[in-house]
N, C-alpha and C positions, 0 to 999 in steps of 0.2 A: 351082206352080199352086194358086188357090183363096187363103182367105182362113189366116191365121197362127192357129194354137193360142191356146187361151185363156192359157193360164202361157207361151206363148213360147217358142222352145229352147234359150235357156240356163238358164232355169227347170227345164223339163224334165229336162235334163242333168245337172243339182244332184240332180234327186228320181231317177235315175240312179246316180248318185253314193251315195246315199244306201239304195238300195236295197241295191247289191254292201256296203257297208259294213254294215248290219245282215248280210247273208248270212254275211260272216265271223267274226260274234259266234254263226252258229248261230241267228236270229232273222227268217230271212225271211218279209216281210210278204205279206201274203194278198190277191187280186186287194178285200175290200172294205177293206182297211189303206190302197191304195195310191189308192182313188180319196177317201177320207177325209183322205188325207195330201193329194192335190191340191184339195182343197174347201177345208181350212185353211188352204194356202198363200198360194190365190186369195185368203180373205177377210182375210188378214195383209196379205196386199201390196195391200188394195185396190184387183184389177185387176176387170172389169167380166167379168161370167159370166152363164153360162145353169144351172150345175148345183141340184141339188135344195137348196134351205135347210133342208126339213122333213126328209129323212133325214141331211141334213151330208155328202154326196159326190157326187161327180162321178158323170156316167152311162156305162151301160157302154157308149154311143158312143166316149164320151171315153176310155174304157180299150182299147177294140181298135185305134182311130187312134194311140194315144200305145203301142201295144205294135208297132204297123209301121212308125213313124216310128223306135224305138228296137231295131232288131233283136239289137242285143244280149243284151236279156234275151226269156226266153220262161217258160212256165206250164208249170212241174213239179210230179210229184209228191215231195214231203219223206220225207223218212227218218229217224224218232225217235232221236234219241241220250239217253243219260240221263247228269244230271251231274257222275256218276262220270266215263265215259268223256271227259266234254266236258273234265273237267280233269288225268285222268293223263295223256289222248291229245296231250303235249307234245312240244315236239323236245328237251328237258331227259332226259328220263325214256328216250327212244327212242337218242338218243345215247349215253347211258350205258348202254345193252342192248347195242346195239351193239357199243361198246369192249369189252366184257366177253362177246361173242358172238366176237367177234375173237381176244381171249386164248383162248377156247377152243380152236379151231382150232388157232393156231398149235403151242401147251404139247400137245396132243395130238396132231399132225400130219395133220390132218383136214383142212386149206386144200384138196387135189386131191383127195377125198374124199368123195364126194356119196352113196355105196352106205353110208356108214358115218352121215350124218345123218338123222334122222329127225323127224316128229312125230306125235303121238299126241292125239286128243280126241274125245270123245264127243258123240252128237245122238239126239235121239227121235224116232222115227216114230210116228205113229198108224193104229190100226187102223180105218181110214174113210177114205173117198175124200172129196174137195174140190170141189166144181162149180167154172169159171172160165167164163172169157169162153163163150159159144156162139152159135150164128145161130138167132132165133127171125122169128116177124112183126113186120114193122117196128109198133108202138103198141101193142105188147102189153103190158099191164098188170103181167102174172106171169107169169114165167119161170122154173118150176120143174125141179129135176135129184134123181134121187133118190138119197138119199146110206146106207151101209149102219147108222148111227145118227148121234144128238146127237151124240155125243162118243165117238171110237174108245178102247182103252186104249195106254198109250203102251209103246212098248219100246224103250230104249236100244240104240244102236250103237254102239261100239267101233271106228273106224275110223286107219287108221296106215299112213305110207308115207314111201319114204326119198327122197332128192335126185336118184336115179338114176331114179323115176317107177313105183317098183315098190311096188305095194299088200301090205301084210298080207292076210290072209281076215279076213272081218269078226268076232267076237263081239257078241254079242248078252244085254240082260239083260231077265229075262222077271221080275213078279212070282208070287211063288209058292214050294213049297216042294220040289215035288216035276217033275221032266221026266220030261215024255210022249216016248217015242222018235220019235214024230209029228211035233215039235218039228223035226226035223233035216230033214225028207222038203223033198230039192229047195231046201235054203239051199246058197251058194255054197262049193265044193271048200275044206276046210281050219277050216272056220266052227266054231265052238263058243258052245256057251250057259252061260251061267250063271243060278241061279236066284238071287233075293232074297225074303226073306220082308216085309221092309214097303213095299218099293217097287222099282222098276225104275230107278229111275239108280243110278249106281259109287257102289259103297261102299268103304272100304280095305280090307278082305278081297278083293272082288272085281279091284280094282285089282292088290295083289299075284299072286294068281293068274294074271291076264292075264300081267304081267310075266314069272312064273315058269314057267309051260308054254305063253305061246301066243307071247310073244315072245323069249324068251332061247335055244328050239330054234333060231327063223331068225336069229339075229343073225349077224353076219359074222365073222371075226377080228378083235383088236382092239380098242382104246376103241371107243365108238361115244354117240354124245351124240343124245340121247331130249329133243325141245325140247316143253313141256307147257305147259299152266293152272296157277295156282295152287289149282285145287279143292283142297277140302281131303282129301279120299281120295288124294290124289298125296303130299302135302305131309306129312302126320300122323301116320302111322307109323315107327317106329324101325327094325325090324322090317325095312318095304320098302326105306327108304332104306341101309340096311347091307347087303341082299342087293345093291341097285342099284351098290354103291359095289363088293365084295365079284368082282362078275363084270365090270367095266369097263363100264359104264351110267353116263353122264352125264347128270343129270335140270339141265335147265336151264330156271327157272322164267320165264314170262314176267311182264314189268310187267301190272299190276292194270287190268283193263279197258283195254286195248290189243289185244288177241285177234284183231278184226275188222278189222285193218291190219298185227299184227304172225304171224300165225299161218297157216301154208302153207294147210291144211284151210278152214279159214274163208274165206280169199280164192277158191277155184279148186274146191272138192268138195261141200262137204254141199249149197249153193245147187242144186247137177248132181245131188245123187244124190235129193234131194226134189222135184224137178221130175220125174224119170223114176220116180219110184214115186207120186207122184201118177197122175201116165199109166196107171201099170200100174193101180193101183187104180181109178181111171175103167172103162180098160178091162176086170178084172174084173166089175164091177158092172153092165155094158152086154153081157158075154156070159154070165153066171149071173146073171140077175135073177129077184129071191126072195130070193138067198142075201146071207148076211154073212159081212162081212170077218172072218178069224177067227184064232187063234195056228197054224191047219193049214194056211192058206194064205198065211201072210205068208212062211214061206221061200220060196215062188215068186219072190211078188211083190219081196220083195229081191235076187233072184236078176236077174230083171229089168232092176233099177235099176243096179245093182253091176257088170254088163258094162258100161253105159251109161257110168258114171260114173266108175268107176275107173282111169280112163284115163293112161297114160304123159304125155299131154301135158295135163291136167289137173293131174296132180302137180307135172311139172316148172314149170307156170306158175302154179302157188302156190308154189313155192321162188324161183322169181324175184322175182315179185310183191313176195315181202316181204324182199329184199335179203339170203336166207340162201348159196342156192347161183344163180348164182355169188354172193361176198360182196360186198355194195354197199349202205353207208349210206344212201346218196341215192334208194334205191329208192321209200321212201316218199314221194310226193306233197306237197305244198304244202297241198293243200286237205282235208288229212287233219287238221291242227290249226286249233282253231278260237281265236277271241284272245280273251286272258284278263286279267281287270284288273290284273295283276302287272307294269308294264313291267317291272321290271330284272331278270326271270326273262329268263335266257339264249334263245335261238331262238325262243320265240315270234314270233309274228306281232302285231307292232303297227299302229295306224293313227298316221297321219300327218293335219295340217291339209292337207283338198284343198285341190290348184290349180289353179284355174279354165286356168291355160295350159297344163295336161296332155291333150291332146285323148285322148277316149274311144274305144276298137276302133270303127273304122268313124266314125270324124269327121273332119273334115280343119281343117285350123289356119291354113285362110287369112287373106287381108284383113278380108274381110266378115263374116267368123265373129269376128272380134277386136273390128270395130267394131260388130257385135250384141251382141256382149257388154257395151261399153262402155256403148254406150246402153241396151240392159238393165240393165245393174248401175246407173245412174244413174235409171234413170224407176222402177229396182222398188225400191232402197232407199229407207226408210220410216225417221220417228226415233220411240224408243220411250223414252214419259220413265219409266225405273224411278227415279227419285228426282225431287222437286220442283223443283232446284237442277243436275240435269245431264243431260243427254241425250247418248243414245251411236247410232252407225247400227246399224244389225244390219243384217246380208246375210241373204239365202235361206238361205246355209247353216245359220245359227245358227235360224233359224226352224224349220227343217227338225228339229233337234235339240230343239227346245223342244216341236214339235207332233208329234215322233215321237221319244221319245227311246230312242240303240241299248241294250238290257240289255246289260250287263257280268256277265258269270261270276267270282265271285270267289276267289279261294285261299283254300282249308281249310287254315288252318297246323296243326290237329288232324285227323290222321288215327287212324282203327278200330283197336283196340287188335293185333288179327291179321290185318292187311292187310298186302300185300304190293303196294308200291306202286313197289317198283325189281326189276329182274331179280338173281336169283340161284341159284346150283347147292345145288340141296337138298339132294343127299347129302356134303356137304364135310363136313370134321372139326369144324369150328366149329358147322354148323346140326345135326349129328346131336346133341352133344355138349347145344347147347342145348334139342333135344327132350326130351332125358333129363333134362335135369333139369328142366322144365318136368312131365314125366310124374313123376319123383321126387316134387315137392311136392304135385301132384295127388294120391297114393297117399296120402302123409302126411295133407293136409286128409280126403280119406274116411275114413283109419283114425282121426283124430280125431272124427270125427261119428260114425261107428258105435260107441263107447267111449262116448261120449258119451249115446247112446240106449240103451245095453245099459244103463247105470249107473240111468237114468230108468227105467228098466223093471223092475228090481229094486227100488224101491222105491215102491211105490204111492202112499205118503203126500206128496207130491210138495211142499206148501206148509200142511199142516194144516185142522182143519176147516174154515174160511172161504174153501176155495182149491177153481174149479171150476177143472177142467183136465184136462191130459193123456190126448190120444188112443187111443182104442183102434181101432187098424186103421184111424184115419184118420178114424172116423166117428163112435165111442159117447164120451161122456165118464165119468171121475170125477166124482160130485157128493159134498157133504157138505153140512149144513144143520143151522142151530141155531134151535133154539126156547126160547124163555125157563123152559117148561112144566118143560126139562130141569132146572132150579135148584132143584127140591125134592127133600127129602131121600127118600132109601128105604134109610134106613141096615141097617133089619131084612132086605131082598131083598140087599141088596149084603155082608151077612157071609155065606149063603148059597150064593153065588155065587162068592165067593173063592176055596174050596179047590177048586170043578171047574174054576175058572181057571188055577193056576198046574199041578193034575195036566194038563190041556188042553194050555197051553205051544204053541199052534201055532206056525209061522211066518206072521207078518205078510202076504205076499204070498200066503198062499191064500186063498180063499174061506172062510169060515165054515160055509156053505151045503152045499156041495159037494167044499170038499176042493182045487177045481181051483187049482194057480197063475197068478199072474196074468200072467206071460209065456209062459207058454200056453194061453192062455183061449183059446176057438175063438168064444166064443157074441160075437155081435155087438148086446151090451147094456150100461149101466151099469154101473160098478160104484159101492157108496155104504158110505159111511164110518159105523157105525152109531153114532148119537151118544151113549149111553152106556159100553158096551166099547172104543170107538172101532177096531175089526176093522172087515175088507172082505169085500164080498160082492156076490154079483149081483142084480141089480132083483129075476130073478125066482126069486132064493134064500130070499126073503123073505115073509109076508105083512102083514107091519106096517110097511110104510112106511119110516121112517127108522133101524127098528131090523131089528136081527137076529132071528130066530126065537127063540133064549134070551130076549133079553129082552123081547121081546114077548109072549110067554107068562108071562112073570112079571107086566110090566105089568097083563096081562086080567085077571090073578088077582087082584089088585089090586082091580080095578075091580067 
């Protein structure tokens, strides 16, 4: 009923087509993308339109008709990916975790096993509540919620549970240097804190620690394989990984930015346990108003969250989720990788040349629909002379491509020099072994620089009078300076001065002035080269300038 679309539908169908296609590049176009793409269309295929010339798209009539006519697609909101993940997040990378998630098992005998797997990763809370959706007057201008500041302080959790759905007690890391026993009042049964002095997320101290008294008391009999992040507090100690190795702790690292498809925790918990302590903190702030959110009340309000969330079938449905327990490659999803310019990269998802005789979910592949098409593809192809001498057709599709073309994500054949970009077991004999000597050379390069600056520091004179330089503490310099004035003779001052010279005999690197040496000079001033004696001193060991007290005083006398 009614009169036919302005682009027609198999016009439509194309810019259809062409929609899910950029989607799976990770590029879905935005309601005014899509009425600009059929504005283009129209004035390529010079079909006969009503839409805007002065803004270049179609109206939003034309977009809510051609979004009912097309029920396939609908208006989402997007989810940032960054293009790290856009390009480790492959079925290359994930297969290979896999097979090697697999070896696991087996070589351990973990396959029936699920009390024995686990995984481990941390998330920040903030001390401040979130306003969200609420029921206000319907036109009301400003809808305000009152919140306990700008910006809470954040405090890391510690969160960890095995295949069988059973939580850890949480840990918790507080900045600061010292715990208040307040700190504990009403966090959940088993919880411990840890303090950091520059910040609240894991450090490898803290890291270990957790290992060595909050998880190796509950550990089971047995191997038992600990599936992590590569952060580098997991990864970067010798130390932890030798203890890990030492008590049957298999740290099995995942692939690089894969976490949020391949990682039990990420799929099925922190999402649960920061929705339910938002709540809580709402609700705080709506039954102590006045008061702020504070480190004395955040064990509550975890406490809260954490029966909520820590739930048996929350765990179990993040091990599924991500095809650990039970084992299943195939767990991961299709629409989890997104396509990448690399065809002959194994699993990826490529595009293929559409075909118009593929009908679309929800179309039917009749008669009529074939000979629409026909007579569409014939009245809308257009010839387009890109050379003087040939003319070629272009179909919709290719126009489609020209006035919107899909971005391609390209391979980095250079990856970060300490990325970790395929899954592997950190504490094995091979990555320990290369830590060590990785930390050997490190030791070696410092002990060469410190040798280095001890050497520069014994000798003041660093490049002779012409040379300004070398720091003191980072901030005063050495100067020396020459003046031409210095070329006349004072043969009669300088036999004078010889013999309290050589009975003097100082060392070089002290002051003149004072006596002090100069690698332990405390005073945060120059030190200057006196240009007759040529000895060192400090600016304010002096009152002549570029000489020393001796010889400035002979100078006056002089004068």
């Amino acid at each position: 009923m009614g009169p036919m679309s302005v682009l027609g539908e198999t016009n439509e169908k194309k810019i259809v087509r062409h929609i899910m296609k950029m989607q799976k590049f990770g590029f879905s176009p935005t309601r005014n993308e899509v009425r600009s793409i059929a504005f283009k269309l129209a004035e390529q295929l010079k079909l006969r339109h009503t839409f805007n010339k002065e803004n270049e798209m179609a109206g939003l009539d034309w977009l809510h008709l051609f979004m009912s006519r097309n029920p396939e697609l609908s208006i989402r909101k997007s989810e940032g990916i960054s293009l790290a993940r856009s390009r480790n997040m492959n079925k290359t990378n994930v297969l290979k975790y896999f097979d090697l998630l697999q070896d696991i098992l087996v070589d351990n005998g973990l396959v029936n096993k699920p009390s024995n797997i686990y995984n481990m990763d941390e998330s920040g809370l903030q001390l401040n509540n979130k306003p969200g959706y609420v029921v206000a007057a319907k036109g009301s201008k400003s809808v305000t919620n009152v919140t306990s500041g700008e910006k809470g302080e954040t405090i890391s959790v510690i969160a960890c549970c095995n295949g069988e759905g059973t939580f850890l007690p949480p840990a918790c890391v507080f900045k600061g240097k010292n715990e208040k026993p307040e700190y504990r009042d009403n966090m959940p049964p088993g919880s411990t804190i840890y303090m950091s002095v520059k910040s609240a997320y894991v450090t490898t101290d803290i890291f270990f620690l957790w290992l060595k008294d909050h998880f190796l008391p509950r550990k089971p009999d047995g191997p038992v394989l600990l599936i992590l992040d590569g952060h580098s507090s997991h990864c970067s100690s010798v130390e932890t990984l030798e203890f890990a190795e030492t008590h049957g702790i298999i740290l099995l690292c995942l692939p690089s930015h894969t976490t949020h498809y391949l990682q039990p925790l990420d799929r099925a918990f922190f999402k649960a346990l920061k929705t339910y302590y938002s709540n809580a903190c709402n609700s705080y702030m709506k039954m102590n108003p006045g008061r702020k959110i504070s480190r004395l009340i955040f064990g509550k309000l975890l406490s809260d969250a954490w029966v909520l969330a820590a739930t048996a079938n929350n765990a179990i449905s993040g091990f599924r989720a991500t095809g650990i327990v039970p084992f299943n490659p195939h767990a991961i999803p299709d629409y989890a990788y997104l396509t990448t310019s690399e065809p002959g990269e194994a699993g990826l998802l490529q595009t293929s040349p559409e075909r118009d005789d593929i009908p679309l979910p929800g179309t039917s592949n009749s008669t009529n629909d074939a000979r629409n098409f026909s007579e569409s593809q014939s009245s809308s192809s257009i010839v387009l002379e890109t050379e003087p001498s040939a003319n070629e057709n272009v179909t919709p599709e290719k126009l489609l491509d020209a006035i919107s073309p899909v971005p391609v994500i390209a391979q980095v054949e250079k990856v970060r020099k300490n990325s970790r970009n395929l899954a592997e077991i950190l504490n094995s004999g091979s990555n320990i072994q290369t830590l060590k000597d990785k930390m050997q050379k490190k030791k070696e390069k410092e002990a060469k620089s410190s040798m280095k600056i001890q050497k520069e520091n014994k000798d003041p004179k660093i490049t002779g009078k012409k040379t300004k330089g070398l720091a003191i503490k980072g901030k005063s310099k050495l100067r020396s300076t020459v003046s031409s004035s210095d070329t006349e003779s004072e043969s009669s001052v300088e036999l004078q001065l010889n013999d309290s010279d050589d009975d003097h005999n100082e060392d070089e690197t002290c002051c003149v002035g004072c006596d002090e040496e100069y690698s332990k000079t405390k005073k945060p001033v120059d030190w200057i080269q006196c240009l007759k004696c040529e000895r060192w001193f400090h600016e304010d060991c002096t009152k002549y300038g570029d000489l020393c007290d001796t010889r400035g005083k002979v100078k006056l006398r002089k004068v």
